[in-house]
DRENDOBA-130022 format. One record per residue (C-alpha): chain; x, y, z. Coordinates in steps of 0.05 Angstrom, whole numbers, plus 32768, in hexadecimal, padded with zeros to 4 digits. Layout:
% DRENDOBA-130022
('A',(X,Y,Z)) ...
END
This chain:
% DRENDOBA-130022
('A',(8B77,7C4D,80F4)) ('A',(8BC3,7C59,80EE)) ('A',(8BD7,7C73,80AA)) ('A',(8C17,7C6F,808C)) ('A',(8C11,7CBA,8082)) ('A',(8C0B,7CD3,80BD)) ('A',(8C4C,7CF8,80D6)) ('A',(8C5D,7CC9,8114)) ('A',(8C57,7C91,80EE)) ('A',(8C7A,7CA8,80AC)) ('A',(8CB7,7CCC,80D6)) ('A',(8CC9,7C8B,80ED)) ('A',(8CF1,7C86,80AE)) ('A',(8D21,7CC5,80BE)) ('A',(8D39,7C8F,80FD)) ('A',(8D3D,7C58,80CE)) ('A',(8D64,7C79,80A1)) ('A',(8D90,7C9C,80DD)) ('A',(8D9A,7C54,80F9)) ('A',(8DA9,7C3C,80B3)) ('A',(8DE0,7C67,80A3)) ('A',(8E01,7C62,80E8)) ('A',(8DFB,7C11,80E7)) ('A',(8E16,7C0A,809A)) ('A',(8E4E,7C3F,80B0)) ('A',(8E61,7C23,80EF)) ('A',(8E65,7BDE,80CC)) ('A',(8E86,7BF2,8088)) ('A',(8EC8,7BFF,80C6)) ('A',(8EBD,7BD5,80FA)) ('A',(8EE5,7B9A,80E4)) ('A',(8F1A,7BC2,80D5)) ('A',(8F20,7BEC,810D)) ('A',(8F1A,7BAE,813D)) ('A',(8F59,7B91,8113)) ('A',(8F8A,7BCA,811C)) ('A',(8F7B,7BC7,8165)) ('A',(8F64,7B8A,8189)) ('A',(8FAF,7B80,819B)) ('A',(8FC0,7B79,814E)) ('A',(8FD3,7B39,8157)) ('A',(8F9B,7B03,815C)) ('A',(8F6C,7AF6,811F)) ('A',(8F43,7AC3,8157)) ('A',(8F32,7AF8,817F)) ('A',(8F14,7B2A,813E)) ('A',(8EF4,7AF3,8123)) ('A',(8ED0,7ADD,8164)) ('A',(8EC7,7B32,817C)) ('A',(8E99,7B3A,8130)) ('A',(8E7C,7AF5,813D)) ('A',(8E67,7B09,818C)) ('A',(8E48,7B4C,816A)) ('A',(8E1E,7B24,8135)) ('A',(8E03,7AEE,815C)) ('A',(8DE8,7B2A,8194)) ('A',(8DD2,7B54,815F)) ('A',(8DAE,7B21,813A)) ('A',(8D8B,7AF7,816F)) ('A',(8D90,7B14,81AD)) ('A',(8D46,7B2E,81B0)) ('A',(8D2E,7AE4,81B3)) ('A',(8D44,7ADB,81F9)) ('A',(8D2C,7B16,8219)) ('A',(8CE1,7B14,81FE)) ('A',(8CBD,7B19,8238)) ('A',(8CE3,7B61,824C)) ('A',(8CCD,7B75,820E)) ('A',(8C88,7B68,8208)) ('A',(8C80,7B89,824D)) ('A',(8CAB,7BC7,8236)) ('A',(8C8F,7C01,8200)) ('A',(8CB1,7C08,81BD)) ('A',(8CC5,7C4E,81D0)) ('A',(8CEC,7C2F,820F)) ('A',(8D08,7BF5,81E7)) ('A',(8D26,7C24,81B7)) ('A',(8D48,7C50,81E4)) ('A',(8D63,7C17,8212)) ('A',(8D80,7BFF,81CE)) ('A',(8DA0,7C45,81BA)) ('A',(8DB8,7C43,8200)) ('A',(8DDA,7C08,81F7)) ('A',(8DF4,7C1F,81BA)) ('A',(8E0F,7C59,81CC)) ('A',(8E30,7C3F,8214)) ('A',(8E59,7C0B,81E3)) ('A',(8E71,7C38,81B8)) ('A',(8E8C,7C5F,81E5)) ('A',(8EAA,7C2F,8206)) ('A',(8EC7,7C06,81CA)) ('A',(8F0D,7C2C,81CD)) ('A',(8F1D,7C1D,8214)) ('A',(8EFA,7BD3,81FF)) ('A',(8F28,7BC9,81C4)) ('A',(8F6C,7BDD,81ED)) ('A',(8F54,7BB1,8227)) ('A',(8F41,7B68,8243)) ('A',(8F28,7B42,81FF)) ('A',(8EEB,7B34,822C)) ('A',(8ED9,7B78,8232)) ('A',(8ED3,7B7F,81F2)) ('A',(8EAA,7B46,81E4)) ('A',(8E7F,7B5A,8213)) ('A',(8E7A,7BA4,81F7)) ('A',(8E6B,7B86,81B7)) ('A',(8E2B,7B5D,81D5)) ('A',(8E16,7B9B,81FB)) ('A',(8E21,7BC4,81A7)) ('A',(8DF9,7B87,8191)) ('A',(8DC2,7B79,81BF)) ('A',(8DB4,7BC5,81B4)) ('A',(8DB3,7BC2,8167)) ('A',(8D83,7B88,8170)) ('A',(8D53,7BB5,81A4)) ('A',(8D50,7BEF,8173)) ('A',(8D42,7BC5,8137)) ('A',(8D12,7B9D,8157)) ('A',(8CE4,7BD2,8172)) ('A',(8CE8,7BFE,8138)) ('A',(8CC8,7BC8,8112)) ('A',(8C99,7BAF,8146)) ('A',(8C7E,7BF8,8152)) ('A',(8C6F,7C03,8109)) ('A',(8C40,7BB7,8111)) ('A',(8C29,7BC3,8153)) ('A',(8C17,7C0F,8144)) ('A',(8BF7,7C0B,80FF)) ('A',(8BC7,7BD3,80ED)) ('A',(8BAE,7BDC,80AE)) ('A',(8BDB,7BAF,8082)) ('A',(8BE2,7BDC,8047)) ('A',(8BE9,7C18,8075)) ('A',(8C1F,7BE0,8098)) ('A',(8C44,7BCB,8050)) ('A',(8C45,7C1A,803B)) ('A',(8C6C,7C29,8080)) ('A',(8C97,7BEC,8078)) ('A',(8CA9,7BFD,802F)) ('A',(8CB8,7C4E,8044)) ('A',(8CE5,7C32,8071)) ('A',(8D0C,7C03,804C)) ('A',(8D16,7C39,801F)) ('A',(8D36,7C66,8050)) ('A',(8D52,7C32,8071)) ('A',(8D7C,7C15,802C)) ('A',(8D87,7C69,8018)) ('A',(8DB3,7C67,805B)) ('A',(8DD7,7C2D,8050)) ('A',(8DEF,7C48,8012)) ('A',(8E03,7C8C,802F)) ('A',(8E1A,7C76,806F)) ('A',(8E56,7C52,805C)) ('A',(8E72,7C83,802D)) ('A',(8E70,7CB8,805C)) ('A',(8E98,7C8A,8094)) ('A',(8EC6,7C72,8069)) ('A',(8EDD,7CBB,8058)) ('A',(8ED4,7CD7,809B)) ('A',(8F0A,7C9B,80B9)) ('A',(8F35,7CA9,8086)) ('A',(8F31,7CF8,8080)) ('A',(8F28,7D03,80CA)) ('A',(8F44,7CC1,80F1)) ('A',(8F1E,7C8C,8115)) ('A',(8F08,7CBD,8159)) ('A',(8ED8,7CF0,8132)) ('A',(8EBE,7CB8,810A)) ('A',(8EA4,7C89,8146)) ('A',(8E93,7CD5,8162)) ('A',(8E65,7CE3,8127)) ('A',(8E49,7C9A,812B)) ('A',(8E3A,7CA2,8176)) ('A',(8E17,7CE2,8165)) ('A',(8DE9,7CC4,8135)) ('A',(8DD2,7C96,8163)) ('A',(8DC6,7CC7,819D)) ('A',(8DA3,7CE8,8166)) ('A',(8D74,7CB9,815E)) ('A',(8D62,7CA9,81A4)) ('A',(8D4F,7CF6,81A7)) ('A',(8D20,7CEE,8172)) ('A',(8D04,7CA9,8186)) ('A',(8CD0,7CCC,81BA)) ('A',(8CBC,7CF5,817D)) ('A',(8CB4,7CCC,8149)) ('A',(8C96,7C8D,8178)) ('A',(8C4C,7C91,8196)) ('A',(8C58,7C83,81DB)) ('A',(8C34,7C48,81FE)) ('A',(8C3A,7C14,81C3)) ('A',(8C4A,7BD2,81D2)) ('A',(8C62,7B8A,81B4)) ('A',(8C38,7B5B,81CA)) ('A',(8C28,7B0C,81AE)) ('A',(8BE7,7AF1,81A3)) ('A',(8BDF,7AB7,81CC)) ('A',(8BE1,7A78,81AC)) ('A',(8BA8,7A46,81B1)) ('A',(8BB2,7A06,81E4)) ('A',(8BB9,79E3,81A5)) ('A',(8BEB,7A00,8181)) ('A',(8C17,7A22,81C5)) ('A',(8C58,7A3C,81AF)) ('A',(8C8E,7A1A,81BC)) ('A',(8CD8,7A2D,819C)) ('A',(8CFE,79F0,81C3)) ('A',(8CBE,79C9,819F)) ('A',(8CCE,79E3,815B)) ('A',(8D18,79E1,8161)) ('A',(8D16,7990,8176)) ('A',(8CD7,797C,813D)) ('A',(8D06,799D,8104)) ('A',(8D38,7971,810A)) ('A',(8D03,793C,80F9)) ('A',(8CF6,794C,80B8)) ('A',(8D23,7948,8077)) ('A',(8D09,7983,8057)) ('A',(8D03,79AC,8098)) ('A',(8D50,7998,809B)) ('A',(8D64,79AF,8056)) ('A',(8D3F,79F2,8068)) ('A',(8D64,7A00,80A8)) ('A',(8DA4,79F1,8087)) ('A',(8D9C,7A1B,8041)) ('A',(8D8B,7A57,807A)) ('A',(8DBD,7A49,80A0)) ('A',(8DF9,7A47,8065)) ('A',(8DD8,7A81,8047)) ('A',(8DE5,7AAC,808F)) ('A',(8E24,7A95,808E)) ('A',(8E39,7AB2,804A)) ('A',(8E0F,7AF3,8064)) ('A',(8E37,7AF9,809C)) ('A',(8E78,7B05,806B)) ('A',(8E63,7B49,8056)) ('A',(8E73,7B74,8096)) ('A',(8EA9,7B49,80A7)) ('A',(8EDF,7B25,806F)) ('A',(8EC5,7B46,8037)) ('A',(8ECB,7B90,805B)) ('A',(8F13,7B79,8076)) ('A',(8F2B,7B67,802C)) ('A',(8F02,7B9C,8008)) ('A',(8F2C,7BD2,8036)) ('A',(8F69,7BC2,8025)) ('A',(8F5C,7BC9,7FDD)) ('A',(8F59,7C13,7FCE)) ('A',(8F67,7C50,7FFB)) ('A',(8F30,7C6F,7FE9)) ('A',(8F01,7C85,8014)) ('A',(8ECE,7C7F,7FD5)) ('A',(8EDA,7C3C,7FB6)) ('A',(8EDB,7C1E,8000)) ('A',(8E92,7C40,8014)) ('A',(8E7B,7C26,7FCB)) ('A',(8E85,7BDB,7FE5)) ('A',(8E4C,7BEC,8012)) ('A',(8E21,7C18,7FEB)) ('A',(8E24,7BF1,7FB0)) ('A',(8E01,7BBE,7FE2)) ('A',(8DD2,7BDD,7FF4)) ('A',(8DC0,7C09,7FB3)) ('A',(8DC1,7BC0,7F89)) ('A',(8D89,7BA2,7FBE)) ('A',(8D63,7BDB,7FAB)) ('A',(8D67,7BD3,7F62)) ('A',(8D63,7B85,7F65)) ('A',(8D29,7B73,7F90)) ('A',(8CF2,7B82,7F6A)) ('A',(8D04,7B59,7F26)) ('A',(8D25,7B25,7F53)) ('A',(8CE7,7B1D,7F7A)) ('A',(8CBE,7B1B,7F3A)) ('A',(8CEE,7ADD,7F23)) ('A',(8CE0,7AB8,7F73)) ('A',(8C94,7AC2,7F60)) ('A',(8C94,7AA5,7F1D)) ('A',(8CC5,7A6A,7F34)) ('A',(8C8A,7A5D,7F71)) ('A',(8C51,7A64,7F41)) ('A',(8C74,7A28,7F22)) ('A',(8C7B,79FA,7F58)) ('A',(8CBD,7A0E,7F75)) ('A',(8CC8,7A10,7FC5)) ('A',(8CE6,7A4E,7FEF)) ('A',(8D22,7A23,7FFD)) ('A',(8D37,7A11,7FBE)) ('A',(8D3A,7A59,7FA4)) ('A',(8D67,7A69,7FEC)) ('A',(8D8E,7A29,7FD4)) ('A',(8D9B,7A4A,7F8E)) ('A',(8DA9,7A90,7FB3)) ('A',(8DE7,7A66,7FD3)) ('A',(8DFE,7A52,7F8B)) ('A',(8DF7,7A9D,7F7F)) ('A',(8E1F,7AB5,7FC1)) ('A',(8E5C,7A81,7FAE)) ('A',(8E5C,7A9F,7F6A)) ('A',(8E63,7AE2,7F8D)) ('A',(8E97,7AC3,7FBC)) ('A',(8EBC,7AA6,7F7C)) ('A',(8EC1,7AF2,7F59)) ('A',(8EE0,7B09,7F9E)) ('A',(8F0F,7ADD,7F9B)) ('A',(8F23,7AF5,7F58)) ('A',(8F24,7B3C,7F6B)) ('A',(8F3D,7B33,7FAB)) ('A',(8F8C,7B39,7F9F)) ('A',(8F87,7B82,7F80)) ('A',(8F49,7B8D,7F54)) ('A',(8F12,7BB0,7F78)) ('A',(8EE2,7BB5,7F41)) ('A',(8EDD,7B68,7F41)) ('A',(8ECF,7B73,7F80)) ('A',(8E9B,7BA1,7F6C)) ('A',(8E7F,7B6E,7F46)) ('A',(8E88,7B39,7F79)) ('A',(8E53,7B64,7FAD)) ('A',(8E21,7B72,7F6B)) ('A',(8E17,7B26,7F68)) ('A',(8E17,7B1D,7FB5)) ('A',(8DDF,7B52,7FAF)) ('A',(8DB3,7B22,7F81)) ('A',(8DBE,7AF0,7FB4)) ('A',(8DA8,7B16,7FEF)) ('A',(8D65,7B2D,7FCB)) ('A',(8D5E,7ADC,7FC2)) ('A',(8D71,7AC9,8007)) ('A',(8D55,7AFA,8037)) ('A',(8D0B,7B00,8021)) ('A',(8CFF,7AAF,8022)) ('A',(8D1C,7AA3,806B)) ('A',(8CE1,7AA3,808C)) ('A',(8CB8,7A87,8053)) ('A',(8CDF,7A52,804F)) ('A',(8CDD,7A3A,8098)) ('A',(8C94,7A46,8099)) ('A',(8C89,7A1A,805A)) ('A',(8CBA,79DE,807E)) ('A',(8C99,79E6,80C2)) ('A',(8C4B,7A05,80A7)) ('A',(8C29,79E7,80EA)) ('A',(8C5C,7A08,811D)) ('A',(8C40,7A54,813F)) ('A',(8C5E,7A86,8114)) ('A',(8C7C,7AA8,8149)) ('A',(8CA6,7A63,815D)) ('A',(8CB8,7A6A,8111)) ('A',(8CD1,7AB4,8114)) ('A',(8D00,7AA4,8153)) ('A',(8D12,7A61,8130)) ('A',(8D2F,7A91,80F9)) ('A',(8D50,7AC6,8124)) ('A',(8D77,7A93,8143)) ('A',(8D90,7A6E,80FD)) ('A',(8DA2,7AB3,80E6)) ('A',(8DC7,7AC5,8121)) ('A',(8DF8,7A8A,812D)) ('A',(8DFE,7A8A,80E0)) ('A',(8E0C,7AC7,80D7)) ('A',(8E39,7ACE,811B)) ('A',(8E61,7A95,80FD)) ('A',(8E66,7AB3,80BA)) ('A',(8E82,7AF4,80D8)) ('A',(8EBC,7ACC,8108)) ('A',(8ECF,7AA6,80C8)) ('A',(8ED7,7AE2,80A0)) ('A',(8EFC,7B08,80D1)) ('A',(8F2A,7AD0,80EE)) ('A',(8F31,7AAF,80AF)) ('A',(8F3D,7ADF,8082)) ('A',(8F6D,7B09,80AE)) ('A',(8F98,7ACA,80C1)) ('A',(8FA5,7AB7,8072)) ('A',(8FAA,7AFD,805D)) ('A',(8FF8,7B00,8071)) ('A',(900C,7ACF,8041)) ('A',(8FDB,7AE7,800D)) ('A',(8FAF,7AB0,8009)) ('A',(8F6B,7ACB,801C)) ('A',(8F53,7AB0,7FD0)) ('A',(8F51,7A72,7FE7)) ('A',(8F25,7A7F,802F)) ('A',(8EEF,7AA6,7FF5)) ('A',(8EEC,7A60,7FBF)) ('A',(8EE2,7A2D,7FFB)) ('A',(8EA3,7A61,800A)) ('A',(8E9B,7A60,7FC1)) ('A',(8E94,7A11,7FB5)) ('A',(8E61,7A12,7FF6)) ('A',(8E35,7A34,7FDA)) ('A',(8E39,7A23,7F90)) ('A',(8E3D,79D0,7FA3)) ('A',(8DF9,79D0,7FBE)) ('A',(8DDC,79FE,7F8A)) ('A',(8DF1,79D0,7F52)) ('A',(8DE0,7989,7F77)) ('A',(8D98,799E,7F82)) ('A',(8D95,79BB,7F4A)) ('A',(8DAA,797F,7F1D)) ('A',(8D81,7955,7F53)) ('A',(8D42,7978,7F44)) ('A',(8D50,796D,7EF2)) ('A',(8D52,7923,7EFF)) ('A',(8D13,7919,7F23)) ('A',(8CEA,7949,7EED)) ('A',(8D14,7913,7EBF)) ('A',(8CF5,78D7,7EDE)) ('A',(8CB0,78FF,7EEC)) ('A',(8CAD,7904,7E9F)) ('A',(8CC2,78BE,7E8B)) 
END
């Protein structure tokens, strides 16, 4: 049996955090860098270039799940850094070029983000079975994993503006080929992804699940809370970075925005997740805490707006609360889907999710960067961040003050 201490298994967590730092760093500058050069002169065409990126780096492993379950987890993750890599380098000549180039260079960045990610995660399950040895590797991970996401985009941010935009894609690109040297290291070779196979039963069937939600009321309300909160996700690498930059040259107060992020999800999830467990021990749902997490989220989106015309610290502030909502939000996706859908295979479920997630979040990212650049001219970005706001926050407080009214009537 596997144990999480064993050196193959527990080195894994150098990649993650390798991958970590190069994703959060390439991401802190990618919206801005596509701005200054995708012809300078359509916010359409940034806006639907972050939005291509998302969707294929979100949700592209559902449609190619029959490569990967006949592919090893050390192949999968070096096709991915391949892909990776190849995009990178090939994002300057994409960005000066054909717009369609560069949508397609984005898929190809994308659909190797999703590769890596996936595999990383499926070698850990598929390698080590014991479920405590499982949790331990999962939790050394996520550790590493958040420790680079706080480093990674300070050091980009200084490196673009100390050194200029070639040595920092340079010292991204490195990181990666990094990695992909390790990967036959740190991975036991011959591991696999497979699925159980389902029972004649219960065969799974994602078209199946997709058409029977839209049956239900409650599967409905689900679906939609997940999908809202991806949206309002999807602002962080894309509107939010794009207004957060222009606020302060430094290189330290823009990496901040970032490792504030990640450093409050740290901090957060713990006592957040002890307040989700006492609100289920009485009674409450999964969706009805991701349905407060959007009240949380507009609140967030109502402090940027405050902040957004020349105080970064409210901005600061903005991210700290858009922290609590994340640590709401992204543990209960799949619990909530699961509770609205509890007779549907679990892997139907899983891809159900990854697909929500990615058009939300896809959307979310082409609304921040199209929106947001096209009002910023005439300095009314404000008003793009309290439309987001009152999204979130309306549904929050009508559910809310629905649920007081039936307890109301329960009691009389």
């Amino acid at each position: 049996m596997e144990k999480p201490s064993d050196s193959k298994n527990s080195s894994i967590s150098v990649n993650y955090f390798l991958n970590s730092a190069a994703y959060s760093g390439l991401f802190s500058l990618l919206s801005v860098i596509l701005t200054g050069q995708v012809s300078a002169t359509s916010s359409l065409c940034v806006g639907l270039a972050l939005g291509v990126l998302s969707l294929f780096s979100r949700g592209s492993t559902v449609f190619i799940g029959g490569l990967i379950e006949r592919s090893s987890t050390v192949s999968l993750t070096e096709t991915g850094f391949g892909f990776i890599v190849f995009s990178l380098l090939l994002l300057q000549p994409a960005m000066g070029g054909f717009i369609g180039f560069l949508f397609l260079d984005l898929a190809l960045l994308g659909l190797g983000l999703s590769l890596v990610n996936f595999a990383l995660r499926g070698h850990i399950i598929a390698r080590v079975k014991d479920k405590k040895s499982q949790a331990a590797l999962f939790a050394l991970v996520t550790m590493t994993a958040n420790l680079g996401s706080a480093i990674g985009p300070l050091a980009s941010n200084y490196i673009y503006k100390a050194f200029g935009q070639t040595l920092f894609v340079i010292v991204i690109v490195g990181l990666y080929v990094f990695s992909a040297l390790l990967t036959p290291i740190v991975l036991t070779h011959h591991v696999f992804i497979r699925n159980e196979k389902s029972s004649k039963e219960n065969t799974s069937s994602i078209v199946k699940t997709i058409t029977d939600s839209l049956k239900s009321p409650g599967t409905v309300l689900a679906i939609l809370a997940v999908f809202v909160g991806s949206i309002m996700n999807g602002q962080l690498f894309a509107g939010m970075a794009l207004e957060f930059h222009s606020l302060s040259d430094s290189p330290v107060i823009r990496g901040l925005f970032y490792s504030i992020d990640a450093i409050s999800v740290i901090a957060l999830q713990m006592p957040v997740s002890k307040l989700i467990s006492r609100g289920m021990a009485n009674g409450q749902n999964a969706t009805s805490f991701i349905i407060k997490s959007l009240g949380i989220y507009g609140i967030s989106f109502a402090l940027f707006a405050c902040g957004v015309s020349s105080y970064w610290w409210i901005c600061i502030i903005s991210l700290a609360v858009f922290s609590i909502a994340e640590c709401i939000y992204a543990p209960l996706i799949n619990i909530a889907l699961v509770e609205a859908q509890p007779d549907k295979p679990l892997v139907d479920i899983l891809n159900y999710r990854l697909i929500i997630a990615a058009i939300g979040e896809s959307a979310g990212s082409f609304l921040g960067g199209w929106i947001v650049l096209a009002l910023r001219p005439a300095g009314m970005t404000a008003w793009y961040w309290c439309a987001l706001a009152l999204v979130g926050i309306i549904p929050a407080v009508v559910t809310n003050q629905i649920g007081k009214r039936g307890q109301r009537i329960i009691r009389h």
